[in-house]
N, C-alpha and C positions, 0 to 999 in steps of 0.2 A: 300232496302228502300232508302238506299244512290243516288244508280245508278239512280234511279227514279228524283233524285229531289238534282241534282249536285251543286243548286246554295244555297242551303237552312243550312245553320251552324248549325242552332237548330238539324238537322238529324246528322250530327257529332258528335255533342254534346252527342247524346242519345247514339251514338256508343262507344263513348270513353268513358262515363261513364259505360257503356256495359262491355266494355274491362278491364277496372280498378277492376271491382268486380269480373271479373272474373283471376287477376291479370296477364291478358297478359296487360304491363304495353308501350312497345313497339309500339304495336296495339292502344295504346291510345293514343302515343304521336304522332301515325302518322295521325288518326283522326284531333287532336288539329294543329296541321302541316296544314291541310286541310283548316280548318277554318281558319287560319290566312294568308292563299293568296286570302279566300274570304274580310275578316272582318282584317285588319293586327294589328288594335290597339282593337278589342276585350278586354277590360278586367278581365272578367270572364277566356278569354282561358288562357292571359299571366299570371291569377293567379294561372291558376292549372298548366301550364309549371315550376312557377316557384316551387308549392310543389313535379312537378316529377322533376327534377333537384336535389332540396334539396332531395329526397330522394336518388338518386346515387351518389351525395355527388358532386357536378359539383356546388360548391357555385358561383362560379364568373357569370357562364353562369343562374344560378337562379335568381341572383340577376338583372342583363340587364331586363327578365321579370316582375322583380317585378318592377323595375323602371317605365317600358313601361305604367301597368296599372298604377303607380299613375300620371302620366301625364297625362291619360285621365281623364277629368270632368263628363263622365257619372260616372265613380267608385264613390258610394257614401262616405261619406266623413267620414260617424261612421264605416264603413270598414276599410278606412285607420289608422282614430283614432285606431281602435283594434290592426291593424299589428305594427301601430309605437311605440304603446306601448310596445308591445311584445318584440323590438326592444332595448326599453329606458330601461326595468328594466335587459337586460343583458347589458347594456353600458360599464359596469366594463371591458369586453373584448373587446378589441381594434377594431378589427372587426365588433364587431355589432354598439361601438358607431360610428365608421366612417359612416358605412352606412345607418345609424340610421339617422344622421344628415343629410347625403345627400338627402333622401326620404321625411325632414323634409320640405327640402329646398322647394323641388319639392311639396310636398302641400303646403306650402303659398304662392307659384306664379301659383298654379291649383284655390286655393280656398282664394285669400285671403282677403274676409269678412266671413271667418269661424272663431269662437271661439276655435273649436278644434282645427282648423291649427294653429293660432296665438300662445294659451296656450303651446301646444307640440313644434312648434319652439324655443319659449321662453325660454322654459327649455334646449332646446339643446347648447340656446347660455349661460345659466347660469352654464353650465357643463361646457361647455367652455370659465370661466370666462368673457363675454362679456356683465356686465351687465346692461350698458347704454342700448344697444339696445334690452335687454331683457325687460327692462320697458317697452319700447315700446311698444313690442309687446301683455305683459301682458293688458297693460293698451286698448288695440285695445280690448281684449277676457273680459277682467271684463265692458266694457264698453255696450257690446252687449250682456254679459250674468252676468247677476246683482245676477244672484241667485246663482253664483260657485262661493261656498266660497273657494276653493283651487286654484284658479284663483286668487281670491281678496288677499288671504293669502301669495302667492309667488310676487304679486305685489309692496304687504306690506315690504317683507322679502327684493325684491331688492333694494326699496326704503332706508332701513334701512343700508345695506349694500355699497350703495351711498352716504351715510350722507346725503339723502334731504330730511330735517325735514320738507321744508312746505309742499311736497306733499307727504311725511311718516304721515301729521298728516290731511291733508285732505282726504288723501285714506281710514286712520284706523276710522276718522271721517263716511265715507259713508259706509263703513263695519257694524261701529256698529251699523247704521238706518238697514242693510239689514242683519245682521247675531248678531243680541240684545242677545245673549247668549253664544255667543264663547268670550271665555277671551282673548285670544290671542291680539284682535284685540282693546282691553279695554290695554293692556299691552303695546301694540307698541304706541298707542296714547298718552299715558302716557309720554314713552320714548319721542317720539316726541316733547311735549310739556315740557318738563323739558330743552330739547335740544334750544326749544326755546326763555326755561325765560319765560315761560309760568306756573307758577310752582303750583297754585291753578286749573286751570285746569288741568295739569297733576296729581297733588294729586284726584283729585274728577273723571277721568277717570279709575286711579287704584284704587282706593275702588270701585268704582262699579262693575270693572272687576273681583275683587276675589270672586264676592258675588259669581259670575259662575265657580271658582276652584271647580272639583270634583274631590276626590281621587288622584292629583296628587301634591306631595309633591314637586319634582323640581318645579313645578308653580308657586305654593303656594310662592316657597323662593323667584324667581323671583322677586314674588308682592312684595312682604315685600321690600324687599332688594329695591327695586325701592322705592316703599312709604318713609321709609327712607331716600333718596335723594331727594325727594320732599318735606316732610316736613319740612326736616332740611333749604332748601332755603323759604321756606314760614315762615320761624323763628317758627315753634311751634313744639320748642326741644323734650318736653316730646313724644310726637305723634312719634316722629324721632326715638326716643331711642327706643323707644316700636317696632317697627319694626322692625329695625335694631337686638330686641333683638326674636322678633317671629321667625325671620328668623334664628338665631343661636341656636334655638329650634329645628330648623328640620335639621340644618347641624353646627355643633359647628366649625369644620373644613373647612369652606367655608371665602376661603381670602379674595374672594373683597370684601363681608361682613365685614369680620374683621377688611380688609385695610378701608374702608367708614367707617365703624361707629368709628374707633378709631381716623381719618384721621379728620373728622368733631369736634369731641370732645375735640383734639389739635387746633382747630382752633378755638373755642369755651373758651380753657381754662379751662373747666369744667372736671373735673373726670379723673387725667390726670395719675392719677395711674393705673386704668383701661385704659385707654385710652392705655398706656404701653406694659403692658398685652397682649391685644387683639392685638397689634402690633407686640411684641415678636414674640406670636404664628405664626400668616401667613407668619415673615419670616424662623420660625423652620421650617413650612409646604410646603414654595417655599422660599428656600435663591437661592440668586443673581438676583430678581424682585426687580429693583432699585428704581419704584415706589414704594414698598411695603419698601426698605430700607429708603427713602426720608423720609416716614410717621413716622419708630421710629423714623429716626434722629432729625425731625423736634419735634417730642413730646419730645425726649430726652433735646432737646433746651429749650423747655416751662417750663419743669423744670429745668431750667440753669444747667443740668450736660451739659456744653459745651463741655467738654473733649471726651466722650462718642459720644454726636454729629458728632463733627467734623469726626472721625475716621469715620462714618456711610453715613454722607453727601460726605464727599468727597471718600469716594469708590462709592457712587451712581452716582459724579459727571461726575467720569472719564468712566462711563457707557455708554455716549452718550451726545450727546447735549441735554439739557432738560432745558428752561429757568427756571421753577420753583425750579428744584431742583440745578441751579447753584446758582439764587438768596438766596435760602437757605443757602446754602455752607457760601455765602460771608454772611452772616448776621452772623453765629456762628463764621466765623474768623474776625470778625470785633470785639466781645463779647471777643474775646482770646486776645484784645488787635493786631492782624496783620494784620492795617488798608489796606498799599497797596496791602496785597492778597485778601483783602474783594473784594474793587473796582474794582481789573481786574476781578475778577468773576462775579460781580455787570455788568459788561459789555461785558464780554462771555454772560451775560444772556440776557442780548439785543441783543448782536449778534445773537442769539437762538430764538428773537421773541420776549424778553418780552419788555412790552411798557406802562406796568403802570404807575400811575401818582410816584404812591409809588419807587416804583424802581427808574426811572429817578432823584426822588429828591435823593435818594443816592448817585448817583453817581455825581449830581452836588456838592453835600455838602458833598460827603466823608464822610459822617457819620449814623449813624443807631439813627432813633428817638426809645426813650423809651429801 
């Protein structure tokens, strides 16, 4: 039939599939051979060149084939979505994510107003910490397919991982018009808006989002734990506490819990015995978190054991630069009566960033009001 009809691939084609079941594998690839000095970018042939390759174990020389078809624009594009995936969930091995990513490359400049090229690139470069221009590309795929929520979701994710709270909170905004039942998306908005002094909208995005917690208790703490930080800036403590206190329902051992709600409570003045407590523990739970040591020292202050403070403050001090916790430092030695170690700290902590109005009158006036 061949002989017949030398110019015709499809007759090839029939042979080498011929050949394969009948596993003269040899016979098949010299078929496929055939067809590619008719047809040389074929990709039907360069795909099964490349599964006989991969099967004699010739990766290098497999992989040139598999390139060849993604280059071409006929290969349709939910094909290549299946192979690159195949690709991404072994990424872990160096190997595959190299040429995982390379393949990636090669669909976004074959196909690049596809959502699947965009979303799968995206992730390639998220792997590979590159996440400015993973937005990008995410935002290209949620833009053109409004109904993948795991598109809109890692959009969300690299938004947050950015710090850009306004379009962390316009994205998680357009999410929950298009996916009104995933919390996730009720959670990041929340964050968003807390991020920016937005803090009754943030509270009123996470209550709605937990009404959608089902069965999963990490979530659940999440919400809490966030409501918590939004109440407490919207001033309605009780609501703050109660959250703060649902959430150490489902994990008594959970520190930034701890560290917030005793952290708020010290800056409050209120409950400072508790307040204590709940400070002790998360640093029994993680000692040497100079954040988490700042929080006792700083409560330890409220209730003027200074002595106690200081020791806590300044081991947190000598942790890093941290203008809050220098400015702390100098507040409890200013308390201990050692006005000039207060003020050079009082100004390490400006050196460090801080720039409130509170601060700077310290260190003009050398003194600590109240």
């Amino acid at each position: 039939m061949s002989a017949s009809n030398p110019l015709e691939p499809r007759f090839y084609s029939y042979l080498a599939d011929f050949y394969i079941e009948q596993n003269e594998l040899e016979k098949a690839r010299a078929m496929y051979d055939k067809i590619l000095v008719i047809e040389p970018n074929n990709p039907v042939v360069n795909l099964a060149l490349h599964d006989y390759y991969s099967g004699q174990g010739k990766m290098e020389e497999a992989f040139e084939y598999l390139k060849k078809a993604f280059e071409n624009p006929d290969l349709d594009v939910i094909t290549k979505e299946s192979i690159l995936i195949s690709f991404y969930k072994k990424a872990d091995i160096q190997a595959y994510h190299d040429n995982g990513y390379e393949l990636a490359k090669i669909m976004i400049k074959v196909h690049p107003g596809a959502p699947e090229a965009n979303s799968l690139y995206a992730d390639y470069l998220v792997m590979n910490k590159k996440f400015k221009e993973a937005a990008e590309y995410y935002g290209k795929a949620a833009a053109s397919e409004k109904g993948n929520y795991r598109t809109w979701e890692q959009l969300i994710k690299v938004d947050y991982e950015l710090s850009r709270y306004d379009s962390l909170e316009k994205h998680s905004a357009k999410a929950m018009e298009f996916f009104p039942s995933q919390p996730s998306v009720y959670f990041y908005n929340g964050l968003a808006n807390i991020q920016l002094k937005k803090y009754s909208k943030a509270a009123q995005a996470l209550k709605d989002g937990l009404e959608f917690v089902v069965d999963n208790k990490s979530q659940m703490l999440d919400f809490y734990s966030a409501l918590g930080d939004a109440y407490n800036y919207t001033k309605e403590y009780e609501k703050s506490d109660k959250a703060y206190e649902d959430a150490l329902k489902i994990d008594s051992d959970n520190t930034f819990v701890l560290n917030q709600y005793s952290y708020f409570l010290s800056l409050r003045k209120e409950n400072l015995e508790k307040a204590e407590k709940l400070s002790k523990k998360s640093n029994e739970l993680q000692p040497g978190n100079r954040k988490y040591m700042d929080t006792y020292g700083w409560i330890l202050f409220q209730e003027k054991k200074y002595a106690e403070a200081e020791e806590w403050l300044g081991n947190a001090s000598r942790m890093g630069k941290d203008a809050n916790i220098l400015e702390h430092y100098g507040d409890v030695l200013y308390k201990l009566n050692k006005v000039n170690e207060a003020v050079k700290q009082w100004e390490n902590a400006k050196a460090a960033g801080g720039s409130s109005e509170a601060l700077l009158k310290k260190i003009k006036e050398k003194k600590l009001d109240g």
